[in-house]
N, C-alpha and C positions, 0 to 999 in steps of 0.2 A: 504494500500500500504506500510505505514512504516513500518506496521507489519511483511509483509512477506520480504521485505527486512532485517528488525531487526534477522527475525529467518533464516534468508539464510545467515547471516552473521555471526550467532552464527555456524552454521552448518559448516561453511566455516573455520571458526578458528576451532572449534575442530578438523577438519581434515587435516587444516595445523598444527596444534601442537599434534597432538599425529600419530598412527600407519602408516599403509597400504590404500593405493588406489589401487583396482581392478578395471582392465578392461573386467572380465568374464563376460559371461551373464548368468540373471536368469539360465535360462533353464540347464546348466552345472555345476552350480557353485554357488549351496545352501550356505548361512551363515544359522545361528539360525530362525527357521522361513521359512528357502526357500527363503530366502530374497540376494540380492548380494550388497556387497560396488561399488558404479557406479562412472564412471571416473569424472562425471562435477564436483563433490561436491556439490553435491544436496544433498543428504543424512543425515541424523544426523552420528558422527563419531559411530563404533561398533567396540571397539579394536579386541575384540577378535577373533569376526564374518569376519574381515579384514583377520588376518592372519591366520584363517584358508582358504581365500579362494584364494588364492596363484593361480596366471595363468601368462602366459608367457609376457604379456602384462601390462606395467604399467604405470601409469601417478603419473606425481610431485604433488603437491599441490599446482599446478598450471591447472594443469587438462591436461597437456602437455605430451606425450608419452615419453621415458624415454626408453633404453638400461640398461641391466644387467653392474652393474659395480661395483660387489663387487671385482675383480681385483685392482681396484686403491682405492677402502677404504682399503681392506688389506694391500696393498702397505703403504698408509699413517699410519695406525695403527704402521705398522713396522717401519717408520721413528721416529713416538710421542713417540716410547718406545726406540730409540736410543737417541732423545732429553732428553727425562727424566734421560738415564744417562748418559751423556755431563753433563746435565745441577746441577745433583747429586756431578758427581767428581768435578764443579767447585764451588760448595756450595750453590747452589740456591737450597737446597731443597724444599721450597714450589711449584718452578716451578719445580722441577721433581715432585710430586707428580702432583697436576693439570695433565702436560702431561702425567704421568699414566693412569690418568682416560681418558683423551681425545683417548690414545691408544685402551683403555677396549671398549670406545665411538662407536669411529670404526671401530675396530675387530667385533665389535654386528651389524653393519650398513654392513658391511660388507658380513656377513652372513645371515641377511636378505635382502638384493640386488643378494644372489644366491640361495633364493628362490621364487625370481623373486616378492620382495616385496621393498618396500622405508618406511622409518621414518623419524619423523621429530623430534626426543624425546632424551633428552641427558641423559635420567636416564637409564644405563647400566642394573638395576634391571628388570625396566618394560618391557623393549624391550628384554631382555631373555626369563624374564616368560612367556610373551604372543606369545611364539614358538608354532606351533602346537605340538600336544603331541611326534610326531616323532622326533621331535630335540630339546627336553626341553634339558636342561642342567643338569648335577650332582647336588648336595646342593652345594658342594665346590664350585663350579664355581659361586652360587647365592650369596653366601658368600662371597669371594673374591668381584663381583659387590656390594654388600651393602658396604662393607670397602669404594670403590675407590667410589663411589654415596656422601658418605656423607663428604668427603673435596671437591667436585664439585664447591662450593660458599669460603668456608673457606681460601684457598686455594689462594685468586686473593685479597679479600678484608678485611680491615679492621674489617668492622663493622661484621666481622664472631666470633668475639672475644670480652668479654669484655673491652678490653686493648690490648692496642701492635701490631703489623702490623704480617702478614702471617706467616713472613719471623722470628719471634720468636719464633713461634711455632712448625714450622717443622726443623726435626733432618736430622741428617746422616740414625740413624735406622729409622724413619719413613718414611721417602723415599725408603729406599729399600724395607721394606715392604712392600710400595705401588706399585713397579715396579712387585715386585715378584706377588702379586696379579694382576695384569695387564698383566703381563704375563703368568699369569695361563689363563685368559676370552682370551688374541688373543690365545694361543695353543687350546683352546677347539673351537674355530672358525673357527681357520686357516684348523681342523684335519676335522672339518664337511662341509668344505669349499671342501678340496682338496679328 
């Protein structure tokens, strides 16, 4: 009994922390195998097998049915990248970059809720690359996510540095470079969005 509880719960967390939950059935809506991601979370997670199986019907990670709403992650993507530069022209730049990345965040969340998919995953890299092949992204765009992916931690806390608090390490130019990248991931979102 603890056993299968133990492995229903490992199953459970991997698909609340990483891709896609489908509501397809078998019959329409082959992953790898002929196999489909099924709403309870029953499943082991299949990143890839998820988002290829993309149908108009989805559930949170909760196993709860769930409306297309990449409208209001773009929306907010577009606000995190006016915060980041508020937050630039007043010299916080460790908090503009952060909100760069939270913009990249969900300009990607975004564009995977309008192909009627959810994530649960803040690594702008992973949640590009596992597009189906129809809406991969450029290198530049993966590029630009690996930059805004790797101050994600750095970025808030201390201990991301030998020494010295966030706020030592981020510049005037490293901020905008992070906005520029940032705003490179929502235009390539926003354009496969609209």
């Amino acid at each position: 009994m603890d056993s299968v509880r133990d492995q229903r719960e490992v199953s459970n967390h991997q698909l609340y922390t990483r891709h896609l939950v489908c509501l397809s059935r078998r019959s329409h809506c082959p992953g790898p195998g002929g196999t489909c991601i099924e709403p309870a979370l029953r499943l082991p997670h299949r990143a890839v097998a998820a988002l290829k199986c993309l149908s108009p019907g989805v559930v949170d990670s909760l196993g709860r049915r769930t409306v297309n709403r990449a409208a209001d992650w773009l929306k907010q993507a577009h606000r995190d990248l006016g915060a980041a530069r508020d937050s630039a022209s007043a010299g916080y730049h460790e908090w503009a970059a952060f909100q760069a990345q939270q913009c990249a965040d969900k300009a990607a969340k975004a564009f995977v809720q309008s192909l009627h998919g959810a994530v649960r995953e803040h690594s702008v890299t992973d949640i590009l690359s596992h597009l189906p092949a129809s809406a991969q992204p450029p290198e530049s765009v993966l590029d630009s996510a690996r930059e805004l992916d790797r101050i994600y931690v750095a970025t808030r806390y201390p201990n991301g540095f030998a020494a010295g608090a966030p706020a030592d390490y981020f510049t005037e130019k490293s901020s905008r470079q992070l906005i520029e990248q940032a705003s490179h991931v929502l235009e390539f979102c926003r354009n496969k969005i609209h």
